[in-house]
VOLUM-876649 format. One line per field, with one value per residue: residue in one letter; x, y, z of N, C-alpha, C in turn. Coordinates in steps of 0.02 Angstrom, whole numbers. Each point is the difference from the previous one (the first is absolute). Example, Ala and Ser with C-alpha at 12.3 -4.5 7.8 and 13.67 -1.06 7.14 Angstrom:
2
residuo a,s
nx 660,-18
ny -284,53
nz 390,-36
cax -45,42
cay 59,59
caz 0,3
cx 45,-39
cy 60,55
cz 0,37
***
This chain:
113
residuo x,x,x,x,x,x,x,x,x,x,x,x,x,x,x,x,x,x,x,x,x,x,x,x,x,x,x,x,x,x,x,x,x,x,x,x,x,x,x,x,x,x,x,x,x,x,x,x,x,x,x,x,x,x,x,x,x,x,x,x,x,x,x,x,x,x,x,x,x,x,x,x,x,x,x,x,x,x,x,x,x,x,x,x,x,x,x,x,x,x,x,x,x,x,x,x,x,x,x,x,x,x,x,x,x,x,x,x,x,x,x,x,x
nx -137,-7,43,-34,61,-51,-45,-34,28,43,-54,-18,34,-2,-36,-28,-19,-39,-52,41,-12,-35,-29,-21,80,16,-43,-4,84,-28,-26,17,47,-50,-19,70,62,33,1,-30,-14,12,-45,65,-28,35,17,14,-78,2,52,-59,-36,44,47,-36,2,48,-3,-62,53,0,-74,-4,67,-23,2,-32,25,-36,1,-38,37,-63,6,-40,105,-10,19,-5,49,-33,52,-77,15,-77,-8,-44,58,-46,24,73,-25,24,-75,11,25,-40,-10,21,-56,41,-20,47,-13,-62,0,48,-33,-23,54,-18,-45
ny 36,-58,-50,-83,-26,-8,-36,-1,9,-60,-37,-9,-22,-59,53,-4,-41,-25,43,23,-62,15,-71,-15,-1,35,9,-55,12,62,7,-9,36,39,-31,8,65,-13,3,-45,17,47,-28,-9,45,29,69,83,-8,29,-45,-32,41,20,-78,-14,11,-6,-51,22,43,-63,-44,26,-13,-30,16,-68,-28,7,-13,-22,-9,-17,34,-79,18,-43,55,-25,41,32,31,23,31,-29,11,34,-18,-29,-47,-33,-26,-11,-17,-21,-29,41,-47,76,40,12,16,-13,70,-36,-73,46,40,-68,-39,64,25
nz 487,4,-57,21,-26,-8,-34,13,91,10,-36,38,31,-52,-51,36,42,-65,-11,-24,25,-8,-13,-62,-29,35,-3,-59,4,-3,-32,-63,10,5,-70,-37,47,50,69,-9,-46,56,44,20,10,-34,-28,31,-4,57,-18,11,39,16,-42,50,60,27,-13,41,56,-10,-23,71,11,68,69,3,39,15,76,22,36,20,57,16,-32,-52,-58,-46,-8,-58,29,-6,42,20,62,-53,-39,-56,46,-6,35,37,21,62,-12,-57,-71,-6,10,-8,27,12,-43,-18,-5,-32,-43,-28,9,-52,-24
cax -28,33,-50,32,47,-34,1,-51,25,59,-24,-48,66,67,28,-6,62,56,25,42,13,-66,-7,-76,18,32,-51,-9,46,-27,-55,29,41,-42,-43,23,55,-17,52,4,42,60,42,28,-20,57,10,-71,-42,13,61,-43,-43,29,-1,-51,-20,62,-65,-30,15,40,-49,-56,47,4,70,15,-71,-20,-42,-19,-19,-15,-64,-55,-21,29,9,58,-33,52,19,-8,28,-44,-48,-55,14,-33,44,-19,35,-16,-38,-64,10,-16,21,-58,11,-25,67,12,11,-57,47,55,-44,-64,32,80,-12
cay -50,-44,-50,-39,-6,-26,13,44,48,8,39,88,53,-14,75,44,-59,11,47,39,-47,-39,-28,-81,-51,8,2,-62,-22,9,-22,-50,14,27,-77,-67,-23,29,10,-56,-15,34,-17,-50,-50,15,79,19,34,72,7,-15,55,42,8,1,72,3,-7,29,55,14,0,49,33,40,39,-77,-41,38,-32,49,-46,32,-34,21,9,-47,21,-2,12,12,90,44,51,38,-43,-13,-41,-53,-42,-67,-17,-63,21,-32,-56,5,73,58,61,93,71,-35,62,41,-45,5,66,-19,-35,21,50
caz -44,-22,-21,-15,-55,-44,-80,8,24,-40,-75,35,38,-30,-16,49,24,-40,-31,-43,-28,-27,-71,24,4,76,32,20,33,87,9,1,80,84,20,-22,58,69,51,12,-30,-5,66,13,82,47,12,22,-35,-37,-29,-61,-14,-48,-46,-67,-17,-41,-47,-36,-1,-63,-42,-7,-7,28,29,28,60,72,52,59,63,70,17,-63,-61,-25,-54,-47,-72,-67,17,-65,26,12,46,-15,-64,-14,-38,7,92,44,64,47,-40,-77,-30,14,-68,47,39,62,47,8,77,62,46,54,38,42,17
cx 50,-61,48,27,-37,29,-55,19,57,14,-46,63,75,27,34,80,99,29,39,34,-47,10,-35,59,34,-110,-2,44,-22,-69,33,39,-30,-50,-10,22,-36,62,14,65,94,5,31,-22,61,-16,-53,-42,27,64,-57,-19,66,-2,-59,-19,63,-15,-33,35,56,-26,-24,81,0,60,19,-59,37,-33,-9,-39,-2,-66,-62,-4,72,11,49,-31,49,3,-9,45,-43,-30,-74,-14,-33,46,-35,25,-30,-8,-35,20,-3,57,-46,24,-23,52,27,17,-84,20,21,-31,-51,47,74,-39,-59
cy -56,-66,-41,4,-70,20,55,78,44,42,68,49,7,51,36,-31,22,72,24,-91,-35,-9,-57,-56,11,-2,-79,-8,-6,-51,-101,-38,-11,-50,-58,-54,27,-8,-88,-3,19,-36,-62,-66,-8,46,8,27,69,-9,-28,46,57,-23,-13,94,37,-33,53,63,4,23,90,56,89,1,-54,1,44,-25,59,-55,67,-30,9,-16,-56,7,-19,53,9,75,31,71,55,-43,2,-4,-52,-67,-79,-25,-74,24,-47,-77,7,67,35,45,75,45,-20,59,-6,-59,34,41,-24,-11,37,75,14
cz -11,-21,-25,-74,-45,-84,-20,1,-57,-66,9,5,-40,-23,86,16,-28,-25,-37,-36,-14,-77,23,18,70,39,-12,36,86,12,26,69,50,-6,-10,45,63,29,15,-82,-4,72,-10,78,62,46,18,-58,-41,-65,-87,-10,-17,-46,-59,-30,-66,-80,-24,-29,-80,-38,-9,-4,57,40,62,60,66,53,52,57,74,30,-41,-72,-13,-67,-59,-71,-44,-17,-75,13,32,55,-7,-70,10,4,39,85,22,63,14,-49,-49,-41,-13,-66,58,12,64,76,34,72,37,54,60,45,45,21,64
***
């Protein structure tokens, strides 16, 4: 399962997401983050793409206070996420161009397995 990182989404999943750090004022914080800003806002136009997309994610991973950003590049799969410490932990990633809300283990499986 994965779904776009909307406001919508966001507030559906924010307990989940966050967990053991959840409070309304870290859920606007996210909410806030994932649609306020984008990856256009951390790129310099210099560097490559990917050096935005960590840190935005880095960003979030503060917010949601998990264990930092993680990638998984192979064929097929183009991944950034935010390491809940579980690969089918609910969290936050950058796939396919968008930010996403899912498990980034249920990916890896179509693609590596």
């Amino acid at each position: 399962m994965f779904l776009t990182a909307n406001k919508t989404n966001l507030k559906k999943y924010a307990k989940i997401i966050l967990d053991k750090e959840y409070t309304e004022q870290k859920e606007k914080e996210l909410i806030n983050l994932c649609c306020k800003k984008s990856i256009a806002d951390y790129h310099d136009g210099y560097s490559h793409i990917s050096f935005a997309i960590r840190d935005y994610l880095e960003d979030i991973n503060k917010i949601m206070n998990a264990y930092g950003v993680e990638s998984l590049y192979n064929d097929g799969i183009d991944l950034d996420y935010v390491n809940t410490g579980d690969t089918y932990n609910i969290t936050i990633f950058y796939y396919k161009d968008k930010l996403r809300i899912g498990d980034w283990g249920s990916i890896a499986e179509k693609y590596l397995l």
